[in-house]
C-alpha positions in Angstrom: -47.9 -25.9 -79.4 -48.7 -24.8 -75.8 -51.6 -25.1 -74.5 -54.5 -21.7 -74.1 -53.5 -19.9 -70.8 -57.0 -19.0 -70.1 -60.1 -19.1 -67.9 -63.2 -18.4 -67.0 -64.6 -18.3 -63.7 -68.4 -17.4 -62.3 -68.5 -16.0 -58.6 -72.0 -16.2 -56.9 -72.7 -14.8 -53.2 -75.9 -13.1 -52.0 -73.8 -9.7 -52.5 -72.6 -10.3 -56.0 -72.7 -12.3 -59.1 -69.5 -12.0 -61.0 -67.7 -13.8 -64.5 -64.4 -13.3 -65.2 -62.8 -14.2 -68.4 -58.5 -14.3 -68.8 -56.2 -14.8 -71.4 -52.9 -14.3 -70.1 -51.2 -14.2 -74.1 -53.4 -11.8 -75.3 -53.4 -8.1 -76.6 -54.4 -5.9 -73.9 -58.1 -5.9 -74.9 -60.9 -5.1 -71.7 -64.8 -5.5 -71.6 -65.2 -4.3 -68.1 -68.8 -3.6 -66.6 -68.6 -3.1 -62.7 -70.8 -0.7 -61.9 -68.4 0.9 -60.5 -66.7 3.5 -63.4 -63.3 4.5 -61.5 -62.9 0.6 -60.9 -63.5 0.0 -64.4 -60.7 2.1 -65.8 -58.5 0.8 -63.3 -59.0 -3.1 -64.6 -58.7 -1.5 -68.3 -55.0 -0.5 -67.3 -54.5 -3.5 -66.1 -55.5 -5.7 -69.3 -54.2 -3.0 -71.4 -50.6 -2.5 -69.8 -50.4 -6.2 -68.9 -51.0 -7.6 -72.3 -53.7 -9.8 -70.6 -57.5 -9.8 -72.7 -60.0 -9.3 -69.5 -63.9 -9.6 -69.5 -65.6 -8.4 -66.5 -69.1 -8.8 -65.7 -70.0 -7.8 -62.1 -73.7 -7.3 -60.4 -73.3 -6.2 -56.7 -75.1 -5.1 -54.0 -73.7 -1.3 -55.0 -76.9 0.2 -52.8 -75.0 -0.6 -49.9 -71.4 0.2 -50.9 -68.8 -0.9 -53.2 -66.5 -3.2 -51.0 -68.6 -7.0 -51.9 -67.7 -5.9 -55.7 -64.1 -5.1 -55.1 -63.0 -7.7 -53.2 -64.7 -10.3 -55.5 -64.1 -8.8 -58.2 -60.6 -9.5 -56.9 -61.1 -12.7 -55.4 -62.1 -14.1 -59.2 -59.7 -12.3 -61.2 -57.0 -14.1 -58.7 -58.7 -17.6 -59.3 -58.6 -16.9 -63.1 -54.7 -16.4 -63.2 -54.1 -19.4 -60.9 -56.3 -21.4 -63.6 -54.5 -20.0 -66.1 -51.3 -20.4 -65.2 -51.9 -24.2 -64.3 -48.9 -25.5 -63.1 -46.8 -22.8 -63.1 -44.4 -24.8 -65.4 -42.3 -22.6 -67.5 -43.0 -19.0 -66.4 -40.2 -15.9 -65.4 -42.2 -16.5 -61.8 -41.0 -12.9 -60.6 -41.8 -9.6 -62.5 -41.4 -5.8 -61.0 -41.8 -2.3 -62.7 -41.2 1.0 -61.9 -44.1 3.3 -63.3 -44.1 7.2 -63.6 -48.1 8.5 -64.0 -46.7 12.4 -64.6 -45.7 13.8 -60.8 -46.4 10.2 -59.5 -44.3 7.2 -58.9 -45.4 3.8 -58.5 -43.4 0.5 -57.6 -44.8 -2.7 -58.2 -43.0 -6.8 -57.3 -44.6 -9.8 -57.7 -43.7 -13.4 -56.9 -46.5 -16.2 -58.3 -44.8 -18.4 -55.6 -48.4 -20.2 -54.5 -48.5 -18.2 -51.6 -50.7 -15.3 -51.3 -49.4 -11.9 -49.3 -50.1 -8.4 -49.5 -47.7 -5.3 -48.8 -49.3 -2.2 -49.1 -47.5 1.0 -49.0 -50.0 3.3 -51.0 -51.1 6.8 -49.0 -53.8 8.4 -50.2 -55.0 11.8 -49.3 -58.9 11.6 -50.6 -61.3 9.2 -49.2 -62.8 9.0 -52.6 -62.0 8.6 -56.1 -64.9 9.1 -58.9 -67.2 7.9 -56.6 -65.0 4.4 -55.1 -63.8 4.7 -51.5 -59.8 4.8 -51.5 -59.9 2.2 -49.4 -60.9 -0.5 -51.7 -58.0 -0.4 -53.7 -56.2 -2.5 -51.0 -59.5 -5.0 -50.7 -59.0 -5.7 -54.3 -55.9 -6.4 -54.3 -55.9 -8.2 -51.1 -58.6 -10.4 -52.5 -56.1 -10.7 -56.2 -53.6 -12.3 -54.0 -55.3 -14.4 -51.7 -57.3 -16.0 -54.9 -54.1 -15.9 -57.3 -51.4 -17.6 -54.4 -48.8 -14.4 -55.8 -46.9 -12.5 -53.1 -47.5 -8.4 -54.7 -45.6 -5.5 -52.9 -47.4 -2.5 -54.6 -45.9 0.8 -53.1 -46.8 4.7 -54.4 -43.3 6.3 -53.7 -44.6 10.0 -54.1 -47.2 11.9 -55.9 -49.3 14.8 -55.3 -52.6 13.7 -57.3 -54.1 10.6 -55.9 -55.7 9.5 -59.5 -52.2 9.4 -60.6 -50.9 7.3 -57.5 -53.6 4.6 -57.8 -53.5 4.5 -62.2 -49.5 4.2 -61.4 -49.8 1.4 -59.1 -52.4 -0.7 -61.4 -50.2 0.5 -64.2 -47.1 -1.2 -62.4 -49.1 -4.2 -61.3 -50.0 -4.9 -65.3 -46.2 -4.7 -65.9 -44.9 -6.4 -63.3 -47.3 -9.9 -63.9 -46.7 -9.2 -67.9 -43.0 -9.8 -67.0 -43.4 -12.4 -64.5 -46.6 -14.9 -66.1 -43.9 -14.4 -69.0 -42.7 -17.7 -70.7 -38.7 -17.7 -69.6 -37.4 -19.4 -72.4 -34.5 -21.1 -70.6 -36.8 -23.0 -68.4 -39.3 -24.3 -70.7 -41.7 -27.0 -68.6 -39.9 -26.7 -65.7 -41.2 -25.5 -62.4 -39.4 -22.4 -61.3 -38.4 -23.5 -58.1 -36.3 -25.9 -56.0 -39.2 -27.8 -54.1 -40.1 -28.7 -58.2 -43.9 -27.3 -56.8 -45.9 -23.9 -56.6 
């Protein structure tokens, strides 16, 4: 029997105090209180479409703006996957998907290599989206990455409504670490790499 992919972490600045709670085998289930409703629905897509259960519990200093509970927000959901995933023994290690949201297209690669990097190739039109700045879409993941050690190439390849280009892109992030945190069951225990590390 394997052991529980899961973790809990507990973030704590003088801008936020954030817990985070990740089951990497579970059923797609999200308990997601931000304070922050657009970003909300966006970590709900990525439980739900990643298979992953997610608890959320974020208090931030959301009188100023929203960027301290994006980023970590994002900075402890990455530390709960590298937790989770442990050593890394065993796992698919890449996973990609390509994800239609109606008129939008969004591609999404990821490598959990143990070494964080960010490509972003996601234009938005609006500088706000229910009330979250456009911009912290990037922080979030940027903080995912760093946190996680993954390497994530998210890219919105066309679209004409930007709700549809960011849902597609979380939507494609979900898949693409669904398929890559994914037991590969040719390689069980071993480390899916030639330095025998990540």
């Amino acid at each position: 029997m394997t052991a529980p992919r899961t973790a809990t972490v507990h973030r704590a600045t003088k801008e936020t105090d954030i817990t985070v709670t990740l089951d990497l085998d579970g059923q797609g289930r999200a308990e997601v209180a931000t304070g922050i409703g657009f970003f909300d629905h966006m970590l709900e897509q990525l439980a739900r479409h990643g298979l992953m259960n997610l608890t959320v519990q974020a208090k931030g200093d959301l009188h100023i703006d929203g960027h301290h509970t994006v980023e970590d927000t994002g900075l402890a959901l990455g530390q709960a996957l590298r937790e989770a995933l442990g050593e890394r023994r065993g796992i698919t290690r890449y996973g990609w998907a390509l994800v239609p949201m109606d008129e939008a297209l969004a591609r999404v690669a990821v490598d959990l290599s143990g070494r964080p990097g960010l490509t972003w190739d996601v234009p938005l039109a609006r500088e706000r989206l229910g009330g979250m700045d456009t911009e912290l879409f990037r922080e979030f993941f940027g903080g995912f990455v760093q946190a996680g050690g993954l390497s994530l190439h998210a890219a919105s390849l066309y679209g004409t409504n930007d709700h549809h280009r960011v849902e597609g892109v979380f939507k494609a992030a979900a898949r693409a670490l669904r398929a890559a945190v994914a037991p590969d069951p040719r390689a069980a225990g071993a480390v899916p790499s030639t330095k025998g590390v990540l």
